[in-house]
C-alpha positions as CSV (number, residue, x, y, z in Angstrom):
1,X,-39.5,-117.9,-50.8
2,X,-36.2,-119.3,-49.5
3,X,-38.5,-122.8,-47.6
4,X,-35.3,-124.0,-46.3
5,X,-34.2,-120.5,-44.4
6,X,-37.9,-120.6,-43.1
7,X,-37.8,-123.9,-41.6
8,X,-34.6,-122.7,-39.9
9,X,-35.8,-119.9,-38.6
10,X,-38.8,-121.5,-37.3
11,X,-36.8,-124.3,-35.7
12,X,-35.1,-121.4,-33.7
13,X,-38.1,-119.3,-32.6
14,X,-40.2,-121.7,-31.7
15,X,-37.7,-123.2,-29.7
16,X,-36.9,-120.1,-27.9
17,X,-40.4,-119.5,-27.3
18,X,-40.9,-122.3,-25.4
19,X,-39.5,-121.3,-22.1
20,X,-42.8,-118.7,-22.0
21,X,-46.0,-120.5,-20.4
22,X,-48.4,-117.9,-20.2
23,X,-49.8,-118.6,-24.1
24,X,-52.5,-121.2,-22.6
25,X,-55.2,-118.0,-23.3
26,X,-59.0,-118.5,-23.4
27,X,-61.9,-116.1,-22.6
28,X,-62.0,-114.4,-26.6
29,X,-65.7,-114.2,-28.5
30,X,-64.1,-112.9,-31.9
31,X,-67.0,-114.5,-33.9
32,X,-65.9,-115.6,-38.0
33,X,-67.8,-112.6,-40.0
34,X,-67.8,-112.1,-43.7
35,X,-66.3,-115.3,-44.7
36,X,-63.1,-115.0,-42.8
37,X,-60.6,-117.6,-41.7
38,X,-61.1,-118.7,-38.3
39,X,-63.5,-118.6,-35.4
40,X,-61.7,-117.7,-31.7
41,X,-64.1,-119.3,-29.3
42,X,-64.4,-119.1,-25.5
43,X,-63.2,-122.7,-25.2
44,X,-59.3,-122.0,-25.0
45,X,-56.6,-121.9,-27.0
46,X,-53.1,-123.2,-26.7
47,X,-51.7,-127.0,-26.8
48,X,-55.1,-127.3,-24.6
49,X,-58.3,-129.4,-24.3
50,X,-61.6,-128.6,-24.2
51,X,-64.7,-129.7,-22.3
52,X,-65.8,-131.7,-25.1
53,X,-61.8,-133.7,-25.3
54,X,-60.7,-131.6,-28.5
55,X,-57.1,-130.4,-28.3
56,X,-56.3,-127.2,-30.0
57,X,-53.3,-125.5,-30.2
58,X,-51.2,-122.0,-31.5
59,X,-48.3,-121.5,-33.4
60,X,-46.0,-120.0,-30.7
61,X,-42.5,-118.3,-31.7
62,X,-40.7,-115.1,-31.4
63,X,-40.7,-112.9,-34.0
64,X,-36.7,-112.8,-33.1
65,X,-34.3,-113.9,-30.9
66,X,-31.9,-111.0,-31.1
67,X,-32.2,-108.5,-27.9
68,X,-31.0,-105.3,-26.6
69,X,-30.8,-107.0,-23.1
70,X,-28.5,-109.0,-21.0
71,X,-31.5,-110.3,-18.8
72,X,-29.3,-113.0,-16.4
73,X,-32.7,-115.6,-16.6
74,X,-33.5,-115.2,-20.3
75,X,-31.8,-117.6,-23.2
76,X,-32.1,-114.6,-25.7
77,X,-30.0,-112.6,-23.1
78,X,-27.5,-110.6,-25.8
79,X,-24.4,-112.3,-24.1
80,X,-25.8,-116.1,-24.3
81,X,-24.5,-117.9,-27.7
82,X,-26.9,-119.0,-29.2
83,X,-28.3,-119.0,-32.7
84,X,-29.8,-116.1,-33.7
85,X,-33.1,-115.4,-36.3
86,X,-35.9,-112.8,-37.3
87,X,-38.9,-113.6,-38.8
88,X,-40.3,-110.8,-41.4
89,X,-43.7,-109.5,-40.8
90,X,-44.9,-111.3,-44.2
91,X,-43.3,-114.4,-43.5
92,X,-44.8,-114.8,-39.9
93,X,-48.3,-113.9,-41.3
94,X,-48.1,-116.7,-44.1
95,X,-46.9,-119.1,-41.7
96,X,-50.1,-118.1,-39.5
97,X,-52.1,-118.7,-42.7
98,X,-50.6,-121.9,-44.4
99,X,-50.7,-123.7,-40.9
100,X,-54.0,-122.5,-39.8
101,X,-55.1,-123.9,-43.8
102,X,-53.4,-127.5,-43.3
103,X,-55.7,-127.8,-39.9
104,X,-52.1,-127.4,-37.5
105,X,-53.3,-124.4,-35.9
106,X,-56.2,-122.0,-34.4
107,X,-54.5,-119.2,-33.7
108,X,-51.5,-117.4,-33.3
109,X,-49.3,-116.6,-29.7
110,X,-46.5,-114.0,-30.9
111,X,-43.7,-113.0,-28.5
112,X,-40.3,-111.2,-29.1
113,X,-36.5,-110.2,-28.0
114,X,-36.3,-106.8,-28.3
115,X,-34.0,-105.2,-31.0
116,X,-33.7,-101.4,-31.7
117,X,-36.1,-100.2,-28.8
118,X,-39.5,-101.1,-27.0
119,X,-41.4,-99.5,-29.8
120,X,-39.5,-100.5,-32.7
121,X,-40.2,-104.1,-32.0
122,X,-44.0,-103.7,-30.6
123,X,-44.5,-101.7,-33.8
124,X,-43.4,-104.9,-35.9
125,X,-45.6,-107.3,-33.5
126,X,-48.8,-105.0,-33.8
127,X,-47.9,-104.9,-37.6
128,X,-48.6,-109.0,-37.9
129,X,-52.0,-109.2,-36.3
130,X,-53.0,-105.8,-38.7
131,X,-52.1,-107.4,-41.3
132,X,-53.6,-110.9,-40.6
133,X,-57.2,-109.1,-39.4
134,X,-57.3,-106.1,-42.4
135,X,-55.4,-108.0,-45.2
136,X,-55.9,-112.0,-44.5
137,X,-59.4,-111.5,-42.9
138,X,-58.5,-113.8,-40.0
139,X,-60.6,-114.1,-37.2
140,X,-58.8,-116.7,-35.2
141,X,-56.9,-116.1,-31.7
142,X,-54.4,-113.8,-31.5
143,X,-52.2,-113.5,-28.4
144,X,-49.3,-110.8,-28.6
145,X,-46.6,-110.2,-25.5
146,X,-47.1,-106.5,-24.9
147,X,-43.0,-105.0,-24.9
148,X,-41.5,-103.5,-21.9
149,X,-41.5,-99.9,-22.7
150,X,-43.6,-99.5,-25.6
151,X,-45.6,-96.4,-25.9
152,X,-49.2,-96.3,-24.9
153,X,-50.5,-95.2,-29.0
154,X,-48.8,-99.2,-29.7
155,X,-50.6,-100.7,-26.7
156,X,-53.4,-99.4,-27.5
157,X,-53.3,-100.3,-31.4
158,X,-52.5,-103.9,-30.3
159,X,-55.4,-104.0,-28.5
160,X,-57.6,-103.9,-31.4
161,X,-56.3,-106.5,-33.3
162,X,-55.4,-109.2,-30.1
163,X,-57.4,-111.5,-28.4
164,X,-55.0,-111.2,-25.2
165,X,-51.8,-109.0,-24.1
166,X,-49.3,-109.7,-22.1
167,X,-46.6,-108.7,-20.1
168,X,-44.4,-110.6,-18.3
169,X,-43.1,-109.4,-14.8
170,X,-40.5,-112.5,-15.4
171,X,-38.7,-111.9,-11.8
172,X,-41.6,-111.2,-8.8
173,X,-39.6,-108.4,-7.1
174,X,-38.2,-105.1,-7.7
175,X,-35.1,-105.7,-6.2
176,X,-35.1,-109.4,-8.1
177,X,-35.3,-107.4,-11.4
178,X,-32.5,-105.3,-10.3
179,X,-30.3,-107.8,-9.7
180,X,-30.8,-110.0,-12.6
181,X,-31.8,-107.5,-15.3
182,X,-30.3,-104.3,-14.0
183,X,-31.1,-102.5,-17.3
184,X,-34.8,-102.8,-17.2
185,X,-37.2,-100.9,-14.9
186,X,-40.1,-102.3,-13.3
187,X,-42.0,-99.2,-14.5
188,X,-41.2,-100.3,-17.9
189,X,-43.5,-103.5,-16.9
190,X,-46.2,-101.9,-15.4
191,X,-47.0,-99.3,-17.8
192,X,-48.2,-101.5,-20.4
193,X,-50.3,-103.0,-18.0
194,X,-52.0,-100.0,-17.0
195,X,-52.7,-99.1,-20.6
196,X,-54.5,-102.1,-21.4
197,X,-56.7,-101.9,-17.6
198,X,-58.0,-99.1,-18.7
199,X,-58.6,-99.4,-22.2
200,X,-60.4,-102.6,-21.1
201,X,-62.5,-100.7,-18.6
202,X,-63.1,-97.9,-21.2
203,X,-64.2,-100.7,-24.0
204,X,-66.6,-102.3,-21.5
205,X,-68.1,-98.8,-20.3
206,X,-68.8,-97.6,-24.1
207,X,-69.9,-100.9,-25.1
208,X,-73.1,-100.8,-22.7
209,X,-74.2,-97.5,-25.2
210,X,-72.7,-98.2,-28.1
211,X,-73.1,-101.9,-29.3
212,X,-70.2,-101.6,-32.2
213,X,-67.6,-100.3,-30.5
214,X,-64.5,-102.0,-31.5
215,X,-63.4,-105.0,-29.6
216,X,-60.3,-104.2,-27.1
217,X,-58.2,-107.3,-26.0
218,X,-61.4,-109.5,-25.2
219,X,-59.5,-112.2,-23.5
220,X,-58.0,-109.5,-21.2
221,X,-54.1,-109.9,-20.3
222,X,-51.7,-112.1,-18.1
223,X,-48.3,-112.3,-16.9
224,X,-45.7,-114.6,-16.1
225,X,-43.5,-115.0,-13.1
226,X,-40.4,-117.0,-13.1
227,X,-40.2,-118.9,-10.2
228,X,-36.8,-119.6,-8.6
229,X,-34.3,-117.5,-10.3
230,X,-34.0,-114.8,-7.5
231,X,-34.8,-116.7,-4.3
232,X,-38.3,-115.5,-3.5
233,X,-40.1,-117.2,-1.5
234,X,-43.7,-118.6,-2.3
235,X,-45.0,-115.7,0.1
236,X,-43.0,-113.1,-2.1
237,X,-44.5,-114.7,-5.3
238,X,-48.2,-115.0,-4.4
239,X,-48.6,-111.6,-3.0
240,X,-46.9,-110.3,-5.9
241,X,-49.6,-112.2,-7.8
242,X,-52.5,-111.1,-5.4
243,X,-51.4,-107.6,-6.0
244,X,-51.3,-107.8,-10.0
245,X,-54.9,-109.7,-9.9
246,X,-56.1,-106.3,-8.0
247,X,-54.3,-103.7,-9.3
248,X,-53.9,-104.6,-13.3
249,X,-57.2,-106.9,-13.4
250,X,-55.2,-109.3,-15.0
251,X,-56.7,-112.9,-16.6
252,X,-54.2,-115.2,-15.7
253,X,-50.8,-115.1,-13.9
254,X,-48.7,-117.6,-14.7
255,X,-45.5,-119.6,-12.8
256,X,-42.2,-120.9,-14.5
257,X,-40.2,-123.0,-12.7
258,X,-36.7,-121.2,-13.7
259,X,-35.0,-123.2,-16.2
260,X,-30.9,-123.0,-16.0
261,X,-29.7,-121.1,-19.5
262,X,-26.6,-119.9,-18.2
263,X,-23.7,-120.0,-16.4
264,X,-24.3,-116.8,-13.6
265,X,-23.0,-116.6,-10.3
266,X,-26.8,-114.4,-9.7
267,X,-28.4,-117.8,-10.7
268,X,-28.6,-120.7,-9.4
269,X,-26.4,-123.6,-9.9
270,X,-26.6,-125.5,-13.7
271,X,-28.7,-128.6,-12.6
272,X,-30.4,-126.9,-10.2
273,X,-33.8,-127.0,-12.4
274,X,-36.9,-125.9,-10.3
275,X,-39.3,-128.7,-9.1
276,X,-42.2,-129.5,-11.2
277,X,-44.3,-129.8,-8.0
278,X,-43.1,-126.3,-6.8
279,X,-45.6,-125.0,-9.7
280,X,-48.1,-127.1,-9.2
281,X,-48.6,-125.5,-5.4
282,X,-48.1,-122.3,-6.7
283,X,-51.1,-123.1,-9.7
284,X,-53.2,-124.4,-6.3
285,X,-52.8,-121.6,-4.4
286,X,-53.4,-119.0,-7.4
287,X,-57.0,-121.1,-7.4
288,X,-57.5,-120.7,-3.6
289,X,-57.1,-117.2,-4.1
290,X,-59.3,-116.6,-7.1
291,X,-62.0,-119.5,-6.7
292,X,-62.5,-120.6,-3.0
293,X,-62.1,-117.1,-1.0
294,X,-59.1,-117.2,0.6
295,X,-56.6,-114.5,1.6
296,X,-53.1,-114.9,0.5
297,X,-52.2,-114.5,4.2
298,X,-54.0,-117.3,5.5
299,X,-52.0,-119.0,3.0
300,X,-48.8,-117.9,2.9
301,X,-47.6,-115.4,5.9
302,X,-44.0,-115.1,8.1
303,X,-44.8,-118.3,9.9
304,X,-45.6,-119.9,6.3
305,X,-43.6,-118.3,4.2
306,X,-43.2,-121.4,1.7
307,X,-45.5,-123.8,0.7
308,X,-45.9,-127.6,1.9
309,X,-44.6,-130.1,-0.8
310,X,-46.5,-133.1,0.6
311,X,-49.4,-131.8,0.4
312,X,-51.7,-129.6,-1.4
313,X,-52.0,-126.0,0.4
314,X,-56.1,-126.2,1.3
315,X,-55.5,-129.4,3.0
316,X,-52.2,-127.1,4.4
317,X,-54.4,-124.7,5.8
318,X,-57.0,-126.8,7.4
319,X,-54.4,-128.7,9.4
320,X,-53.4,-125.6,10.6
321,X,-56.4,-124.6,11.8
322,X,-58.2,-127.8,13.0
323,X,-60.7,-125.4,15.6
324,X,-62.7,-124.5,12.8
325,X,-63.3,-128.4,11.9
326,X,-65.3,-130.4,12.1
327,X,-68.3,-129.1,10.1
328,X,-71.7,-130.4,9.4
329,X,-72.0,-131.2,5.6
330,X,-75.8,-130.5,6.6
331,X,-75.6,-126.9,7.9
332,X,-72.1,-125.8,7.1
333,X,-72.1,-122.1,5.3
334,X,-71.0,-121.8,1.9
335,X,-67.7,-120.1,2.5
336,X,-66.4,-123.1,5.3
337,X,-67.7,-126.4,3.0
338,X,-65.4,-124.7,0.5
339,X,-62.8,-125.2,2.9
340,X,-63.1,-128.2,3.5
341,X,-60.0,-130.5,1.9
342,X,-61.2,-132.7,-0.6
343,X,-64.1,-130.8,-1.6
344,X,-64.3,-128.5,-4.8
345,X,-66.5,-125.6,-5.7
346,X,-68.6,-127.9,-8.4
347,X,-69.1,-130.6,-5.1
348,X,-70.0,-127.4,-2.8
349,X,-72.6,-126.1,-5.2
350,X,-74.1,-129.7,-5.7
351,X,-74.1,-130.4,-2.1
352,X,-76.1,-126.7,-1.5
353,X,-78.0,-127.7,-4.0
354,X,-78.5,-131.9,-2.8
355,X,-79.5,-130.6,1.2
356,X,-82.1,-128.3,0.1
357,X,-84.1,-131.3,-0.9
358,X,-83.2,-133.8,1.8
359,X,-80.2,-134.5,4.2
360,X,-77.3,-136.1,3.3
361,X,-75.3,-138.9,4.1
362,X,-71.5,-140.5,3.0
363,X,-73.4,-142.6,0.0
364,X,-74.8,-139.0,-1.7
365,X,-71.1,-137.6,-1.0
366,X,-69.4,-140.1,-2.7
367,X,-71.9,-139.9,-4.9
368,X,-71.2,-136.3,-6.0
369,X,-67.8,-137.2,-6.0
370,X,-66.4,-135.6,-3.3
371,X,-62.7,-136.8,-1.9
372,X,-63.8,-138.9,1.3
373,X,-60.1,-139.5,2.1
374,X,-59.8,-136.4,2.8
375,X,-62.6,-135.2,3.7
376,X,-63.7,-137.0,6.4
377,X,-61.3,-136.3,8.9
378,X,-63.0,-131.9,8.8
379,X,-66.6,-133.1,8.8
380,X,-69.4,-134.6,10.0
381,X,-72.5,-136.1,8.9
382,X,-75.7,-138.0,9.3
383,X,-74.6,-140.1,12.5
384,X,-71.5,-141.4,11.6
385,X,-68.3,-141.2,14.0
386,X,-66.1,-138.4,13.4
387,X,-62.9,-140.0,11.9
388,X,-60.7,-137.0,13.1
389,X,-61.3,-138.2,16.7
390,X,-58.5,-137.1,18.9
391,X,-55.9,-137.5,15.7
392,X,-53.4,-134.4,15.7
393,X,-52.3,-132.6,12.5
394,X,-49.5,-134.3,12.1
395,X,-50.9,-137.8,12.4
396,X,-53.8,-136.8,9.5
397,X,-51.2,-135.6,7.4
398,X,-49.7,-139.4,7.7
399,X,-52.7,-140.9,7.6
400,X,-54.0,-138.7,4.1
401,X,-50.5,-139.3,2.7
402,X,-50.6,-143.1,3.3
403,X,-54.0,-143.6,1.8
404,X,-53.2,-141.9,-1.3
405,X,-49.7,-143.5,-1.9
406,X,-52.2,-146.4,-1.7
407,X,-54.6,-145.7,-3.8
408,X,-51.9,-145.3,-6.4
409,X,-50.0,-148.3,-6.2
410,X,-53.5,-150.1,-6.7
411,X,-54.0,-147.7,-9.8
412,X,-50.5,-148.6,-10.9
413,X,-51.1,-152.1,-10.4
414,X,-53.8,-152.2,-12.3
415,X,-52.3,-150.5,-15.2
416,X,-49.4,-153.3,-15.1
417,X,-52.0,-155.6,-15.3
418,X,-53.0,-154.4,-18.2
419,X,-49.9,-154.5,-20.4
420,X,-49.0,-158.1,-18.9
């Protein structure tokens, strides 16, 4: 084995893997059996930390950076110069193996360009994870991107041996995909996806009858949106997102601020890098959506049709619609006290939970751990004052924003401290 040509090659595809997010997987059960390597557990995977602090992580590369596409967005577009690599099914499987040995790894997140065809290269990805199951007897996490295009016998194969598929939508519209990567369809997206629904929906339906049925994709799928590229707004993004969740029962989407690789008059500017904090509203809404019963157009609608960069979109909302505050903390119903800004759905249950038993007052809030800050200009309870008084949205929004930007210079002050 030529050590030095592997490095090399490693160097490349794992750099060129990089610019994919949606690898931070979790939700597996594939259990270590007959003295296997490895042990994919529902506690994540992915450059990620667990409830109990441990950080584990994947190896994550492409299996090759040569593709068949000119995608504007993408580095491995066939017209970008870059250097170019491909991994052989062996060597990617004893690269799994030697780092998962050496304690580097738990698992495996396998993407690719796309040489040949669709099927030609899922064929080769599927291949891997066969061999690492069948030959290597490895049991550890396995997360394989699902090509554009490839036939429903390879999705379906790849489902037996992955933890998770996915597809990435990359560009949230149809007519952004035409525009920057005219020679793909968006059917060529969603018909993977559909494969694996219902593949999933068959697996869980014969598994109530018959208890061995072979596992199919146990941590479900996800996609990935790049955000930015095509100038979509945060509406156009997060009901493209709302639509996936219900259509495609997807895991996870994920949000990539778009990343400058090329010099395009489709793309934006060089320098123009997406904002860090762009994704994080996105990430915050996506949670809204899933976790605290919201509607995307109570969100996000033609009035709205980006999201607020000062501050988080919950707190967005409920300045918006200050009739439906204040609340009592005491009586409130479940759906509202999620609502509330500053209060999460761990808080809400504990504070069902606390009232059952006794009412409560500011000291048992902060004592849950609520965000008073926040939280006390939407509610009331035991006698206090309302803090909201005759305040106006705008002059909470101030208010919020001044506290915190207090609250962290003191933190920041204290740190300094520290190192002085």
């Amino acid at each position: 084995m030529d050590f030095e040509r592997i490095r090399e090659k490693l160097n490349i595809l794992a750099d060129a893997a990089k610019y994919d997010v949606s690898c931070a997987s979790s939700g597996s059960d594939r259990a270590n059996k007959n003295n296997g390597l490895g042990n994919a557990s529902r506690m994540g995977i992915c450059h990620s930390y667990t409830e109990d602090g441990r950080c584990i992580s994947l190896l994550k590369i492409l299996l090759t950076n040569h593709c068949i596409y000119d995608c504007a967005y993408c580095v491995t577009r066939r017209s970008n110069d870059v250097k170019r690599a491909a991994f052989k099914i062996q060597e990617v499987v004893d690269l799994t193996i030697n780092f998962y040995r050496r304690n580097y790894i738990e698992g495996l997140f396998l993407s690719s360009g796309i040489f040949k065809n669709a099927d030609y290269t899922m064929e080769r990805l599927v291949s891997v994870a066969k061999k690492l199951r069948e030959e290597e007897n490895f049991n550890g996490y396995i997360h394989l991107k699902s090509i554009p295009g490839a036939s429903d016998e390879l999705m379906y194969e790849a489902g037996l041996y992955a933890d998770r598929l996915s597809v990435n939508i990359e560009v949230p519209t149809i007519s952004g995909l035409k525009l920057l990567a005219p020679d793909k369809k968006h059917e060529d997206f969603t018909k993977p996806m559909q494969k694996v629904k219902n593949e999933i929906i068959r697996y869980r339906s014969e598994r109530k009858i018959i208890k061995n049925t072979p596992k199919y994709a146990p941590a479900g799928q996800s996609t990935q949106m790049i955000v930015g590229a095509s100038g979509e707004t945060d509406k156009d993004i997060m009901y493209s997102a709302t639509y996936y969740y219900k259509v495609y029962l997807m895991r996870r989407v994920y949000y990539s601020g778009y990343v400058p690789v090329a010099d395009d008059a489709r793309l934006p500017a060089i320098g123009s890098q997406v904002p860090m904090l762009r994704e994080n509203r996105l990430y915050q809404t996506d949670w809204l959506l899933r976790f605290y019963g919201f509607a995307v157009n109570e969100i996000l609608n033609k009035e709205h049709p980006n999201l607020d960069m000062d501050v988080d979109p919950k707190l967005s909302w409920a300045l918006r619609n200050l009739h439906l505050f204040p609340v009592d903390i005491n009586y409130v119903e479940k759906a509202l006290l999620a609502r509330v800004p500053g209060i999460g759905m761990k808080s809400v249950n504990k504070i069902l939970h606390a009232r059952k038993f006794r009412k409560l007052n500011w000291e048992h809030l902060k004592k849950i751990g609520i965000a008073i800050n926040r939280a006390k200009y939407f509610m009331v309870c035991d006698s206090r004052d309302w803090e909201r008084r005759d305040l106006d949205a705008d002059k909470i929004k101030g208010m919020i924003l001044q506290s915190s930007m207090g609250k962290f210079r003191k933190q920041y002050s204290t740190q300094l401290a520290l190192f002085n």
